[in-house]
C-alpha positions in Angstrom: -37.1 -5.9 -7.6 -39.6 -4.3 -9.6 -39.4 -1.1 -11.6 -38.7 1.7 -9.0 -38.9 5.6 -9.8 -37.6 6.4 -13.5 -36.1 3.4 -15.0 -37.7 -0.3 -15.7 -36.1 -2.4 -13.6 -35.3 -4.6 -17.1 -33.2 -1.2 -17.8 -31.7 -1.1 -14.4 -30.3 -4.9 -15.6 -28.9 -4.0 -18.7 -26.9 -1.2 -16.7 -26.0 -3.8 -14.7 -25.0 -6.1 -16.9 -23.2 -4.5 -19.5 -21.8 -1.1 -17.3 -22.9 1.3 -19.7 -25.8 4.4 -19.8 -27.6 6.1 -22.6 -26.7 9.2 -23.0 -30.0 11.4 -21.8 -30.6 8.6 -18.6 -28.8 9.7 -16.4 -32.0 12.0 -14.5 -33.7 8.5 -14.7 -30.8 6.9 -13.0 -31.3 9.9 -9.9 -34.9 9.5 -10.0 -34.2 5.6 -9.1 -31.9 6.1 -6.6 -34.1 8.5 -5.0 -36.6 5.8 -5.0 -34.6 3.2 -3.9 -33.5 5.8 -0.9 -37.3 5.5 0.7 -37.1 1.1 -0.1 -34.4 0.5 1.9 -35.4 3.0 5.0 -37.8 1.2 5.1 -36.6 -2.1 4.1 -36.3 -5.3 6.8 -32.8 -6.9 6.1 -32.9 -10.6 7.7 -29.5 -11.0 7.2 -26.2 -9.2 6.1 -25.9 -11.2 2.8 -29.4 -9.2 1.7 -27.4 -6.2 2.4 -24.3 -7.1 0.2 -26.4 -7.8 -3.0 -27.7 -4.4 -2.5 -24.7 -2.6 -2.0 -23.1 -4.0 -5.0 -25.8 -3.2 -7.4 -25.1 0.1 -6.2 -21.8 -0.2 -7.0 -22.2 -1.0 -10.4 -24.6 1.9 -10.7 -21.9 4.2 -10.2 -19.0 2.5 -12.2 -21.6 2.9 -14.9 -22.2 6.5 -14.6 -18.8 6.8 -13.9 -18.2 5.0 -17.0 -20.0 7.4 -18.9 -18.9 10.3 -17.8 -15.1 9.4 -18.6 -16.6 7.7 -22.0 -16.5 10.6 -25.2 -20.0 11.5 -24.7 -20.1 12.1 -21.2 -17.4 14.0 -21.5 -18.5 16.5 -24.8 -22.3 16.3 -23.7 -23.1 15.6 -20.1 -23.6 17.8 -16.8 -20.6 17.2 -14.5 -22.9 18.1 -11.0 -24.7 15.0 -12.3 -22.0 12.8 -11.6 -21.4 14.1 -8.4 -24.7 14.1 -7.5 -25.4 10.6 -8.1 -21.9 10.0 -6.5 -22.8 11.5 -3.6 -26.9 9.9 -3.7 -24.8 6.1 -4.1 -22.4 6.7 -1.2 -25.6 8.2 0.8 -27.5 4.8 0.1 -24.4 2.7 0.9 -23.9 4.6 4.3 -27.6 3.6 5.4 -27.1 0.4 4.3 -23.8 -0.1 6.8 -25.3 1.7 9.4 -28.5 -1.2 9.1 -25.8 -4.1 9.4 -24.3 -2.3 12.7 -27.9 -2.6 14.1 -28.9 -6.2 12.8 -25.3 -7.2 14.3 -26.2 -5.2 17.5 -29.5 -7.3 18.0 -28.4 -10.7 16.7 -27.7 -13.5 19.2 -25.0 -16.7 18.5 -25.0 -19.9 19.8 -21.8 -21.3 18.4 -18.4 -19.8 17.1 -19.8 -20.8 13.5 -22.1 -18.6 13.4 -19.8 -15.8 14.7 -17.4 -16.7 12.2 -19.6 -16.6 9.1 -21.0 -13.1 10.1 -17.3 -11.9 10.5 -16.1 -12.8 7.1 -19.2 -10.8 5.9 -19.3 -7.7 7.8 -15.3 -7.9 7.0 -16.5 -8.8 2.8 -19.2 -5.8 3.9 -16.6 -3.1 5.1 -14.3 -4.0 2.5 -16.8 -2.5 -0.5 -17.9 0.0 1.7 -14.3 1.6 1.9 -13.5 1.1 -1.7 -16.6 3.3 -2.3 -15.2 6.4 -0.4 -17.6 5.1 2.6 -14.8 5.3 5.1 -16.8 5.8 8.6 -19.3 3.2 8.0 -16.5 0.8 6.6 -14.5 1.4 10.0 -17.6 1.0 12.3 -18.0 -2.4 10.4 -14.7 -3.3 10.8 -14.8 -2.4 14.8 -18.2 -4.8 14.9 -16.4 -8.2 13.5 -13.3 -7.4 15.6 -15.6 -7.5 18.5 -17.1 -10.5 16.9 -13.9 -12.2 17.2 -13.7 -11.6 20.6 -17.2 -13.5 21.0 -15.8 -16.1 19.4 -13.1 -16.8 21.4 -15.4 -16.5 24.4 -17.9 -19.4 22.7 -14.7 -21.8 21.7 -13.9 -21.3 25.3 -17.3 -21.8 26.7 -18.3 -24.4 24.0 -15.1 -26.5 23.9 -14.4 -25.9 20.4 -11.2 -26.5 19.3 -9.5 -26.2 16.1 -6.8 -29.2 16.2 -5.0 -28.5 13.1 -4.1 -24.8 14.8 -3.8 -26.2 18.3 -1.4 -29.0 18.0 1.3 -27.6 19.5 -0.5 -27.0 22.9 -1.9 -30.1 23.1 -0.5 -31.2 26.4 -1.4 -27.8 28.1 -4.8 -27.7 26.9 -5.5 -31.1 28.0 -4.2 -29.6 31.4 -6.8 -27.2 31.4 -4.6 -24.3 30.4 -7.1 -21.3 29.0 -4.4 -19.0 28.9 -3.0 -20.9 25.8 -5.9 -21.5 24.1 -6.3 -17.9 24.0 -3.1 -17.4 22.9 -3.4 -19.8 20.0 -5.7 -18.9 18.8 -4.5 -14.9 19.0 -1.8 -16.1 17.2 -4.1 -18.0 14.4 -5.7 -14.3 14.1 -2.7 -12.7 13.8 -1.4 -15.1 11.3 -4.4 -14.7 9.3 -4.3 -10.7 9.5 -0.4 -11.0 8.2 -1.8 -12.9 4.9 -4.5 -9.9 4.4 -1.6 -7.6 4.6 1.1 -9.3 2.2 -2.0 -9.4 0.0 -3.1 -5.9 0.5 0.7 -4.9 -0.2 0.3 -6.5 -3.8 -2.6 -5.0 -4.4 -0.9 -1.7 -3.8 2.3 -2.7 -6.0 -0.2 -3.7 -9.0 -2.1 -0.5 -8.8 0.7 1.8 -8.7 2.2 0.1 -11.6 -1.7 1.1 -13.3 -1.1 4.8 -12.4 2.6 4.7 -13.9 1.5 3.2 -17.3 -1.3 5.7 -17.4 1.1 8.0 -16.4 3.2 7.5 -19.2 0.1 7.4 -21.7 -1.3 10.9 -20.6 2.3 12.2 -21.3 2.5 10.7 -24.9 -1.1 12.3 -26.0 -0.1 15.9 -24.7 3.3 16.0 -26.7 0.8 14.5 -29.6 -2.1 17.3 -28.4 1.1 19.9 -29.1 1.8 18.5 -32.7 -1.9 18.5 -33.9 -2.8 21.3 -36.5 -4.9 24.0 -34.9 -7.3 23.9 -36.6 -8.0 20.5 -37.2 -11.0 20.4 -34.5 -12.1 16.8 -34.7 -8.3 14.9 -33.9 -7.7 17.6 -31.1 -11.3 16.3 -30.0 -10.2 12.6 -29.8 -7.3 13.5 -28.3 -9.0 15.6 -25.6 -11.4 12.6 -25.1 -8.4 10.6 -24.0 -6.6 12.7 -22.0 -9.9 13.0 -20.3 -10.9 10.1 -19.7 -7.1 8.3 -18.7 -7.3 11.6 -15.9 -10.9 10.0 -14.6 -8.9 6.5 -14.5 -5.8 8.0 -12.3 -8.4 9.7 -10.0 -9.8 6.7 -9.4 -7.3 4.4 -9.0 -5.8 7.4 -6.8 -8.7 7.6 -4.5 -8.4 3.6 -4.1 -5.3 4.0 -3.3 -5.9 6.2 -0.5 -8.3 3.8 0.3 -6.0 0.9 0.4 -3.4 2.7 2.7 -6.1 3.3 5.2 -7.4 -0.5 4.9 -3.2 -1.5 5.0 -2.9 0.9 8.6 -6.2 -0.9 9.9 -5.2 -4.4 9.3 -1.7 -3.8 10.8 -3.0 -2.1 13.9 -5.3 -5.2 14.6 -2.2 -7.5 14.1 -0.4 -5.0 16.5 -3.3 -5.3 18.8 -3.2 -8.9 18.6 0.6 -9.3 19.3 0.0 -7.3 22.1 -2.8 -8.9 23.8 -0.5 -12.6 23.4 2.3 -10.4 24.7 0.0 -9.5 28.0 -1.2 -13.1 28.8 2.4 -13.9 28.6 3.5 -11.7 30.6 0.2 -11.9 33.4 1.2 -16.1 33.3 4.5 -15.6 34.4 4.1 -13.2 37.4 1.4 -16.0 38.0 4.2 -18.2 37.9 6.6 -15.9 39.9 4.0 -15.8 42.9 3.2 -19.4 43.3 7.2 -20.0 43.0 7.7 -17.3 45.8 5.1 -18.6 48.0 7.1 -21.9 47.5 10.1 -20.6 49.2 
């Protein structure tokens, strides 16, 4: 990458590499993402991998100044409108960044259901980090772009003949008829299938985190009934102890905020599976008043 505005890019890779700042770096770490602000305006992506590796070296830019912050000497020595200003220059830089994969999405062309399919699972991978940075609107305008995507695909599997025997063995005899309806429906129902694994899996997530923030929980209790048993005026314990507390709050925050996060990401992906179930539900329903009409004109 080069060095860019205020820190070698050698620097930028031990940051990287080992999540940890010096303590007086952190204006070099603004100056760089100021820099890196006017590369990626002007920056060509070709493709929405190039945006990922960017967006998670930003990433670990801010777990390491988070890091520090929450770390003893961030917390005894460091400005706290730093943090949020680098917070806020990160999450600036990530937004630009999804708002460049809506356009390359919005001027890319497919030929096969592939192709659809392997930008999907990366806008999806995309939206995923976007939202577990606080980046919310350009996660969900992300997620709106591969659910369209999917549509597509069907469209090109329909168009294209593709079919996926392993998921459509059970309509065999009707798609060999000809019977579009079902295809559709199968493979609704192979979305919808996949969108239930995503949420069992989202659900443990969920579990495993709020077992963090209860463990923490019961940490931050046990230093502030030691805090009240520490001699006034021994400065230096009631320092380590303050350190702590400090840092174990900066963890619940976190995993508090991802939480959030995850509830929003949990409501999403069981609204699409809603919206899936609904649109089988319609094709079901438009098939037999098909059915209905051909048997009245029978009579």
């Amino acid at each position: 990458m080069g060095d860019i505005g205020g820190i070698s890019d050698k620097r930028l890779q031990q940051i990287l590499n080992d999540g940890r700042i010096d303590r007086y770096e952190t204006r070099d770490i603004k100056s760089f993402l100021n820099a890196f602000r006017r590369k990626i305006e002007g920056k060509k992506y070709n493709n929405l991998s190039e945006m990922m590796e960017d967006l998670k070296k930003l990433e670990e830019i801010k777990k390491a100044v988070d890091n520090f912050f929450t770390g003893m000497w961030g917390f005894q020595s460091a400005d706290p409108a730093s943090r949020q200003i680098i917070q806020n220059q990160t999450v600036s830089l990530m937004e630009i960044i999804g708002s460049k994969a809506s356009d390359l999405i919005n001027s890319a062309s497919y030929s096969s259901p592939d192709q659809v399919d392997a930008d999907i699972s990366r806008l999806e991978d995309l939206a995923s980090l976007l939202a577990n940075n606080g980046c919310w609107a350009a996660s969900k305008a992300l997620q709106d772009k591969a659910d369209k995507l999917y549509y597509l695909k069907l469209d090109l599997m329909c168009n294209t003949n593709v079919i996926d025997q392993s998921v459509l063995d059970d309509f065999t005899s009707s798609i060999k008829g000809g019977d579009l309806q079902v295809l559709v429906m199968a493979l609704g129902f192979e979305r919808a299938d996949l969108l239930e694994q995503q949420i069992a899996d989202q659900m443990k997530i969920m579990k495993e985190r709020n077992e963090k923030l209860k463990k923490l929980s019961d940490t931050l209790a046990a230093l502030r009934k030691e805090s009240g048993k520490i001699d006034k005026d021994d400065k230096k314990k009631q320092g380590e102890i303050d350190s702590k507390i400090e840092k174990i709050k900066g963890e619940m925050d976190a995993l508090n905020s991802e939480a959030q996060m995850d509830m929003i990401r949990l409501q999403g992906l069981m609204s699409k599976r809603d919206n899936i179930y609904q649109m089988v539900t319609n094709i079901m329903k438009t098939d037999q008043r098909s059915k209905d009409a051909v048997v009245g004109n029978l009579r």
